[in-house]
C-alpha positions in Angstrom: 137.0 169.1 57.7 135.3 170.9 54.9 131.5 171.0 54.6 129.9 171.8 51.4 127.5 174.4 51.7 124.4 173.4 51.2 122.8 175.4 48.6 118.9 176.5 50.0 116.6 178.0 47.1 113.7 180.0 48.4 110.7 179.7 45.8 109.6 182.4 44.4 105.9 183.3 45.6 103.9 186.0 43.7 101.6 188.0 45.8 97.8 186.5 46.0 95.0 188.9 46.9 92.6 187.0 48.0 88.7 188.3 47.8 85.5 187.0 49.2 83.2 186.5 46.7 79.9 188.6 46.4 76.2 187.5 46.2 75.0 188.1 42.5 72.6 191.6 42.6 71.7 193.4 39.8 72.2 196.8 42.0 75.6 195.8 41.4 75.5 195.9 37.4 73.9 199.2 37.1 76.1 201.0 39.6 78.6 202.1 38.3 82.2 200.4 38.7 79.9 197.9 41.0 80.1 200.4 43.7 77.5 201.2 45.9 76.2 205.0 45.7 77.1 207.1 48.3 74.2 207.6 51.2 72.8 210.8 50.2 73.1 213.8 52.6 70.5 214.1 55.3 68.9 217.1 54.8 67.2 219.3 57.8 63.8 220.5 58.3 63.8 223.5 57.6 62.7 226.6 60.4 61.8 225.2 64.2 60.7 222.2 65.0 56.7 221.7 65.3 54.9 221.8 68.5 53.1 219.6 69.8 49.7 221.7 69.8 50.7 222.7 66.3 51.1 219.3 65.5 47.6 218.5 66.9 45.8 221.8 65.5 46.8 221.0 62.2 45.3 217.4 62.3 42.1 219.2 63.5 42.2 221.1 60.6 42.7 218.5 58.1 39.5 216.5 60.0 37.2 219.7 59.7 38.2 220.0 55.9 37.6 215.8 55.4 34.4 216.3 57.1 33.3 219.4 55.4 33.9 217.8 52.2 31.8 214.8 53.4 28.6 216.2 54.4 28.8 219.4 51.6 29.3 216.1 48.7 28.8 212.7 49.4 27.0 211.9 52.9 24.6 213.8 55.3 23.1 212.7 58.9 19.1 213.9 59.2 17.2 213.3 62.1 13.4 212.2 61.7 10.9 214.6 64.2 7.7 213.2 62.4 5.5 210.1 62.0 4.6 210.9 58.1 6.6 207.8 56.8 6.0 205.4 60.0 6.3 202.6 60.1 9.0 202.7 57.5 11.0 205.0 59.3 10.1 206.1 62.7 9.8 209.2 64.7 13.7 209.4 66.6 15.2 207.6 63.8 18.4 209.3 62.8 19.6 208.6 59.2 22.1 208.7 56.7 21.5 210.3 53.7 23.3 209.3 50.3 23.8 213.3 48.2 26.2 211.7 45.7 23.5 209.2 44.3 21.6 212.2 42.7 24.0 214.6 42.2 23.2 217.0 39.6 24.8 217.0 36.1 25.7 214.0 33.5 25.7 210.5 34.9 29.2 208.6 34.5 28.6 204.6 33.9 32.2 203.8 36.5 30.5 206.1 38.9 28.0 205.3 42.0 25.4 207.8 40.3 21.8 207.4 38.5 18.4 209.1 38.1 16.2 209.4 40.6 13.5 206.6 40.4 9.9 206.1 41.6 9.8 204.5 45.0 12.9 205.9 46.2 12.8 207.5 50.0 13.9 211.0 49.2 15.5 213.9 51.3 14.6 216.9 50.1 13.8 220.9 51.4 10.8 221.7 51.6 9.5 223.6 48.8 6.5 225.7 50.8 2.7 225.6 49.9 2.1 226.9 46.6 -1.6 227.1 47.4 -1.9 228.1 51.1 1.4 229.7 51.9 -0.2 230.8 55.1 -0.2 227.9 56.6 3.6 227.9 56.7 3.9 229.8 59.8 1.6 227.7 61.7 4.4 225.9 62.8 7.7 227.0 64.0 9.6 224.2 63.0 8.4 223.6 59.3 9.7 226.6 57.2 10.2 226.1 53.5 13.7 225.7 52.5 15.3 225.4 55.7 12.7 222.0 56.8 13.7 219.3 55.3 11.2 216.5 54.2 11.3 212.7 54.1 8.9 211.5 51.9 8.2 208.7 48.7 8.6 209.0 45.2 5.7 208.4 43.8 5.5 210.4 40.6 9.0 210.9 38.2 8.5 213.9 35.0 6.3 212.7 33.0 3.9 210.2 34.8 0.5 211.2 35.0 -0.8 210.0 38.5 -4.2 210.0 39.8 -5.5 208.6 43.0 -8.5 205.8 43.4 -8.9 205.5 46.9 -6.4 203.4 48.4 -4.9 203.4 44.7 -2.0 205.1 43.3 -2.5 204.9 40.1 0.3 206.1 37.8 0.2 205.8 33.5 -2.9 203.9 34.0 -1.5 201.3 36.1 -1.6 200.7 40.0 1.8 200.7 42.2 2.3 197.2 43.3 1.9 198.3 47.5 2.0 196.4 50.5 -1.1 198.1 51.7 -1.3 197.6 55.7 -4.6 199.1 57.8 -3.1 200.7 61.1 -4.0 203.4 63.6 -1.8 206.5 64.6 -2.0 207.3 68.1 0.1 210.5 67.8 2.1 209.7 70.7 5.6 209.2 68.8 5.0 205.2 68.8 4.8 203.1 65.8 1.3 202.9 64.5 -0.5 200.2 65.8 -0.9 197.2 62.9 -4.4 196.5 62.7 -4.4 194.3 59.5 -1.6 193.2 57.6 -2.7 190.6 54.7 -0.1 188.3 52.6 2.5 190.4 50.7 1.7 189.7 46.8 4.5 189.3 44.8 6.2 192.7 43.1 4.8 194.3 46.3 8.6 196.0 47.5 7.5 198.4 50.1 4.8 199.0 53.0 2.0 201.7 53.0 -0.2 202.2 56.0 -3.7 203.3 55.8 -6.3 204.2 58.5 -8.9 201.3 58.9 -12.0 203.6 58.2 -10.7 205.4 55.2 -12.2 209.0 54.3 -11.6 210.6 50.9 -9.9 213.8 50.8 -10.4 216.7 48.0 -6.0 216.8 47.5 -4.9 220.6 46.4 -2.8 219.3 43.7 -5.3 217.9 41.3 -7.1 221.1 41.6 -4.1 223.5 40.8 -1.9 221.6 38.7 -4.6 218.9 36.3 -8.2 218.5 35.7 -9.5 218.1 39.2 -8.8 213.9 38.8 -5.5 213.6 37.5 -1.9 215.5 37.0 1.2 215.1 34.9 4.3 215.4 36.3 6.0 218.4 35.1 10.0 218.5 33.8 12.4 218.5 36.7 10.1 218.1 39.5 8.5 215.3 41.6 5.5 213.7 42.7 5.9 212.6 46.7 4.1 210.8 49.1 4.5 209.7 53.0 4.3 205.8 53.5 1.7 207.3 56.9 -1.1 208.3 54.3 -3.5 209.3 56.5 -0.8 211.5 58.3 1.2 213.1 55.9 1.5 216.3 54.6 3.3 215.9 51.0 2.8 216.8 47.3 -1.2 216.1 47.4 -1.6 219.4 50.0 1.4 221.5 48.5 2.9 220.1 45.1 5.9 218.8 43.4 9.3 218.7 44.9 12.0 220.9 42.3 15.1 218.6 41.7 17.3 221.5 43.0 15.7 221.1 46.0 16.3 217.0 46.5 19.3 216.3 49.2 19.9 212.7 48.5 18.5 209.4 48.9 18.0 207.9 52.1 20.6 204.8 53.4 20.0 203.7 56.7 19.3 204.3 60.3 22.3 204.5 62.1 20.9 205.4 65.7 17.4 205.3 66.3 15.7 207.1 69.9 12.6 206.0 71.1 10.8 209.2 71.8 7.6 207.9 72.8 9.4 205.9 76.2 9.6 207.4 79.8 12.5 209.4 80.7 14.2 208.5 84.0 15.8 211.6 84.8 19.1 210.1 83.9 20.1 211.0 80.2 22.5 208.1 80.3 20.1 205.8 81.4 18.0 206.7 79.0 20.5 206.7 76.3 21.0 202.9 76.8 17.3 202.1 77.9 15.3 204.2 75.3 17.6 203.7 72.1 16.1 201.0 69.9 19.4 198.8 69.2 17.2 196.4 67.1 17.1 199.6 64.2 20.6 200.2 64.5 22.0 199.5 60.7 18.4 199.1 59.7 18.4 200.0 55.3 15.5 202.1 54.2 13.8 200.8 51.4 
């Protein structure tokens, strides 16, 4: 028996490339052909390979240049070895001392910088006696230039300054000053506060006077004004110590040149106690004679 073939058609299939669909990026627009670039070639270092102690002497390198750059423009650290502004600042305290502040040449507005102003706490070298030079090599440790000073601004060019007493009186008025009666022991310790009355209002900063007061003849109103009163000449200064009956300043040897002025002092950022007992121990004494209390302390 016959069979009829059966007649099997095989559908035609076209070929289908399937492709996973891509998250949107606009990296892909701006390649081009939507390609990513290829990696670029790594690229070696050229000569040998650094050692470690070059490695670490350069980094020294780069601190002693930051550090230069610190101390020569914008920051320097001073210690204090005398009682003339206690007991603002006292003897042991170590200081910061702002030298952009005052740096010389035009004022910007955008920049940290203005004019020195009258009551600032100035560091300065110390310009030498005009009118005993002599007295200059009495002591070893205050030479003119190299020395430098701590002291008040009292008088700015310009002001004409006289003194009535316990008065500073500059352009005919008196400077608003917490006036406090103390005595100096000169044993490296605060003055001892004897009388301290009610600050008065605009009083910003403390003086200290000795109880029984004796008036002085002061150089300056001799050699520079009419034996009672001085003007302060262009580009100088007029300084005093906060310790009035203890400090040697621009009434015994004159007015501090603005060339001279290092910066203006910031704060106390380790203070010593000098005056304590020593235990033998340096870093016993380290922790038992520092005064932690003055540590961040502003000077104003």
């Amino acid at each position: 028996m016959k069979s009829n073939p059966v007649n099997t058609k095989t559908p035609e299939t076209a070929a289908v490339t399937e492709t996973e669909p891509k998250p949107f990026s606009f990296a892909r627009i701006f390649n081009r052909n939507g390609h990513k670039r290829p990696p670029a070639p790594e690229t070696k270092p050229q000569g040998p390979p650094k050692s470690v102690l070059r490695e670490y002497f350069e980094s020294a390198v780069v601190t002693v240049i930051m550090a230069l750059f610190g101390m020569t423009f914008i920051v320097q650290a001073v210690k204090v070895p005398t009682g003339s502004m206690q007991n603002t600042i006292m003897i042991g305290d170590h200081l910061l001392v702002n030298k952009f502040i005052f740096a010389p040449g035009e004022t910007l507005a955008f920049l940290p910088q203005r004019e020195i102003r009258r009551g600032d706490i100035i560091v300065f070298k110390y310009p030498g006696n005009r009118y005993d030079p002599s007295s200059d090599y009495e002591r070893a440790d205050n030479k003119p230039i190299t020395t430098n000073y701590v002291k008040r601004v009292i008088g700015v060019p310009g002001d004409v300054v006289r003194l009535d007493g316990r008065k500073v009186i500059v352009n005919g008025q008196p400077l608003p000053e917490h006036q406090i009666e103390g005595v100096d022991h000169n044993r490296k310790d605060p003055l001892e506060v004897i009388k301290d009355p009610p600050r008065k209002p605009g009083e910003t900063y403390d003086v200290f006077y000795r109880p029984d007061l004796v008036e002085d003849d002061y150089p300056v109103f001799k050699h520079e004004g009419n034996g009672e009163e001085i003007v302060v000449p262009p580009e100088k200064y007029f300084v005093m110590g906060d310790n009035r009956n203890n400090s040697q300043d621009s009434r015994y040897w004159g007015y501090v040149p603005r060339d001279y002025i290092i910066g203006r002092a910031m704060f106390v950022y380790w203070s010593y106690d000098e005056s304590a007992a020593s235990s033998g121990n340096p870093l016993v004494d380290f922790f038992q004679n520092t005064r932690w209390a003055r540590t961040g302390t502003m000077v104003k």
